[in-house]
Kinemage of the C-alpha trace (Angstrom):
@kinemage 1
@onewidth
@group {chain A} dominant
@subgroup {mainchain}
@vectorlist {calphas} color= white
{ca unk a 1} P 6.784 8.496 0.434
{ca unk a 2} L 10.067 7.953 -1.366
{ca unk a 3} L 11.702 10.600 0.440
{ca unk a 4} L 10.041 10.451 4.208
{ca unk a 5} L 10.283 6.256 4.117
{ca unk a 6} L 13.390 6.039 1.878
{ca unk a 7} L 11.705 3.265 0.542
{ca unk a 8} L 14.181 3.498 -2.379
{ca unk a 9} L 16.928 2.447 0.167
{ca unk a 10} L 16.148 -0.510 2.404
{ca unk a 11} L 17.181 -4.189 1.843
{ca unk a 12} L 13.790 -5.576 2.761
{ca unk a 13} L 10.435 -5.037 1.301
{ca unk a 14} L 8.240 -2.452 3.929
{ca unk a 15} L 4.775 -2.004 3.330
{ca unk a 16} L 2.433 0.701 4.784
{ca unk a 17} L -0.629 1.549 4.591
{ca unk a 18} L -1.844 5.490 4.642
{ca unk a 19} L -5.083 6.731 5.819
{ca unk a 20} L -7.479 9.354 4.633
{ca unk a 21} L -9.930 11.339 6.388
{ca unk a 22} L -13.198 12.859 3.962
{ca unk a 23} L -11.273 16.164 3.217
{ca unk a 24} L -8.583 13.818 1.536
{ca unk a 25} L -6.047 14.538 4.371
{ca unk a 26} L -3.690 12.017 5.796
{ca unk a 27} L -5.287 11.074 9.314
{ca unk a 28} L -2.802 7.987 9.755
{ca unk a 29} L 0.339 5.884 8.751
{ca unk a 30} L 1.201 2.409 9.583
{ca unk a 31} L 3.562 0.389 8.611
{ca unk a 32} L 1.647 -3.207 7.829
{ca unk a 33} L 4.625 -5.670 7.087
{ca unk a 34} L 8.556 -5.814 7.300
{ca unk a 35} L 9.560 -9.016 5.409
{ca unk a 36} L 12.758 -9.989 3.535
{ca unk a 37} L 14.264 -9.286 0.401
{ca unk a 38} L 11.687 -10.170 -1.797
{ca unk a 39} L 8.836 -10.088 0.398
{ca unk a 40} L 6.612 -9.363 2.709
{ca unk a 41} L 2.705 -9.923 3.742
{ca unk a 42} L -0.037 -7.896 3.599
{ca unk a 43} L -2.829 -8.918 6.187
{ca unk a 44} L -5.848 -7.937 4.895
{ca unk a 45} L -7.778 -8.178 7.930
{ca unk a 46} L -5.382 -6.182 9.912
{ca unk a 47} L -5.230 -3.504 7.297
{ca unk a 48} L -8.373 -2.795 7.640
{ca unk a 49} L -8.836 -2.643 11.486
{ca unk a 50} L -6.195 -0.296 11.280
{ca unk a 51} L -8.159 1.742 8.570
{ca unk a 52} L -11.208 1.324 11.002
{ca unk a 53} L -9.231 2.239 14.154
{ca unk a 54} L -8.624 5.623 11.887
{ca unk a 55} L -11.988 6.121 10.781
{ca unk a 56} L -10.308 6.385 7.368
{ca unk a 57} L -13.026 7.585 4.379
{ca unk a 58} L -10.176 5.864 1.896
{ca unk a 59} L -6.307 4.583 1.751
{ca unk a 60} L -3.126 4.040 -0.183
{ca unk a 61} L -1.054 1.318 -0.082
{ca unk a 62} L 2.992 1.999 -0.602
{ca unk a 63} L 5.851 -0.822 -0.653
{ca unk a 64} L 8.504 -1.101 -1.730
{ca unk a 65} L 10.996 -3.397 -3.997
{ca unk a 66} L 14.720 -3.735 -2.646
{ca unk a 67} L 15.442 -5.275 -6.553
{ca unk a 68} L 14.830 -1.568 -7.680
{ca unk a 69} L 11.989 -3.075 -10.245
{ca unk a 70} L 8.587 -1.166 -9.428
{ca unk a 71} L 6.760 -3.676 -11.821
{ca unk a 72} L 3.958 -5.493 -9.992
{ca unk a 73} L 4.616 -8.963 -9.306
{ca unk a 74} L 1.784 -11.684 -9.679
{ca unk a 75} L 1.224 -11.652 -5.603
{ca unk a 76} L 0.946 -7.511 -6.027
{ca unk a 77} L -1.654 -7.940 -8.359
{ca unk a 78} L -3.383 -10.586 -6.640
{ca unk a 79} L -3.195 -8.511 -2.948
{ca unk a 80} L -4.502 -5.040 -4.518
{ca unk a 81} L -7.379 -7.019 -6.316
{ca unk a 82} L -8.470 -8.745 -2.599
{ca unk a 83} L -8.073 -4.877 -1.054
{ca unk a 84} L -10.047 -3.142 -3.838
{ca unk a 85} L -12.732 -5.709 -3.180
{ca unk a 86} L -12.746 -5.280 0.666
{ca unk a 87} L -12.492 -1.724 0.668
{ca unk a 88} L -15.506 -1.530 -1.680
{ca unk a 89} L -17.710 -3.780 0.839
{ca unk a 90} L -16.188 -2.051 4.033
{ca unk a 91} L -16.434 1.361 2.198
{ca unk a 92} L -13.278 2.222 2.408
{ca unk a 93} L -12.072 2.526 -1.414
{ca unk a 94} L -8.215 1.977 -1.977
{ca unk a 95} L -7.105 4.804 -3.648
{ca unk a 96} L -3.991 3.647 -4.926
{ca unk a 97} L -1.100 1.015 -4.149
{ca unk a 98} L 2.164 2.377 -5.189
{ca unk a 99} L 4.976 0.872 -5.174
{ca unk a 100} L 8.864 2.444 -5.090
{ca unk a 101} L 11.742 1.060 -6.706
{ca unk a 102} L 14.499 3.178 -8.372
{ca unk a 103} L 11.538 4.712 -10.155
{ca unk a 104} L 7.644 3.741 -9.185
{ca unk a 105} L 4.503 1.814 -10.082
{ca unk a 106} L 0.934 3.483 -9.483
{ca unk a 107} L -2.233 1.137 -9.882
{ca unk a 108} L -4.104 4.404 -10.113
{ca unk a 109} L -1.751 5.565 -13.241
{ca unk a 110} L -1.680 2.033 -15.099
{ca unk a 111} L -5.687 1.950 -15.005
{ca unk a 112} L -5.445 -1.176 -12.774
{ca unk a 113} L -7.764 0.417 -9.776
């Protein structure tokens, strides 16, 4: 993601969700949220009509942080919490939310999904 988004590079925070079909393929990407600096929203409802619209079996959130810092924030935490517990009731589990700074942050890595 690093490389096809340059995440690494942009002045605003970007945040997109990718789709998976059963076979653990990417079906879909869409980019959720543009915001500012230190930034941006993540609609829950319209992430998963999107997810939906792709008949996705899972997904992966990616953003980024323009400081360079991959550490969650408070609001990260909070956001990947509300999608793990959607995507478990929808049945659509949230594989991982990643985030890209001058290094990264998996959820997946640091036990926190």
């Amino acid at each position: 993601a690093k490389d096809v988004l340059h995440l690494d590079r942009q002045a605003e925070e970007y945040l997109y969700l990718l789709c998976f079909n059963a076979k653990t393929e990417a079906i879909a990407l869409y980019e959720l949220s543009h915001g500012s600096a230190c930034q941006s929203i993540c609609p829950i409802r319209e992430l998963f009509q999107k997810a939906l619209f792709a008949n996705a079996v899972s997904i992966l959130l990616i953003h980024n942080h323009p400081t360079g810092y991959a550490e969650p924030s408070v609001e990260d935490r909070k956001v990947t919490e509300r999608v793990v517990t959607a995507g478990n009731i929808l049945e659509i589990p949230l594989d991982d939310h990643i985030i890209i700074g001058e290094d990264y942050y998996s959820f997946r890595e640091h036990g926190m999904i």
